[in-house]
C-alpha positions, 0 to 999 in steps of 0.5 A: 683549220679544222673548222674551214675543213668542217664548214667545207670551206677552203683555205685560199691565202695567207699573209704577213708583213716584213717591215725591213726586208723585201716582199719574199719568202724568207728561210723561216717563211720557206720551212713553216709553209706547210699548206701548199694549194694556199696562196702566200701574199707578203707585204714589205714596208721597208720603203715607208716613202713608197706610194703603195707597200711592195706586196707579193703573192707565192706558192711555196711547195717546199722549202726550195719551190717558191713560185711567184703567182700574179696578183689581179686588182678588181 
């Protein structure tokens, strides 16, 4: 994070996968959010039938202030 903060560069997301559980941030991802102006983008591949895997993106300020923002396909 100091390098991206060196290069001048902004940190704008970070993702993960659940494998069992739905695209939302869970009690662990709530308590270790600590970059607040970074976008959280959770993808669940609990439905290994789905098409496409359930994905999600979130601001997540605190541990109780979860904001769910839009995703926009280019």
């Amino acid at each position: 994070f100091r390098s991206i903060e060196d290069a001048g560069e902004e940190l704008l997301a970070i993702y993960h996968s659940h494998p069992r559980s739905p695209a939302y941030p869970s009690p662990t991802d709530r308590r270790e959010a600590h970059w607040p102006n970074a976008a959280y983008l959770l993808v669940s591949l609990r439905d290994a039938r789905a098409a496409l895997p359930e994905m999600y993106a979130y601001r997540i300020t605190d541990r109780d202030a979860v904001r769910q923002i839009e995703l926009v396909a280019d």
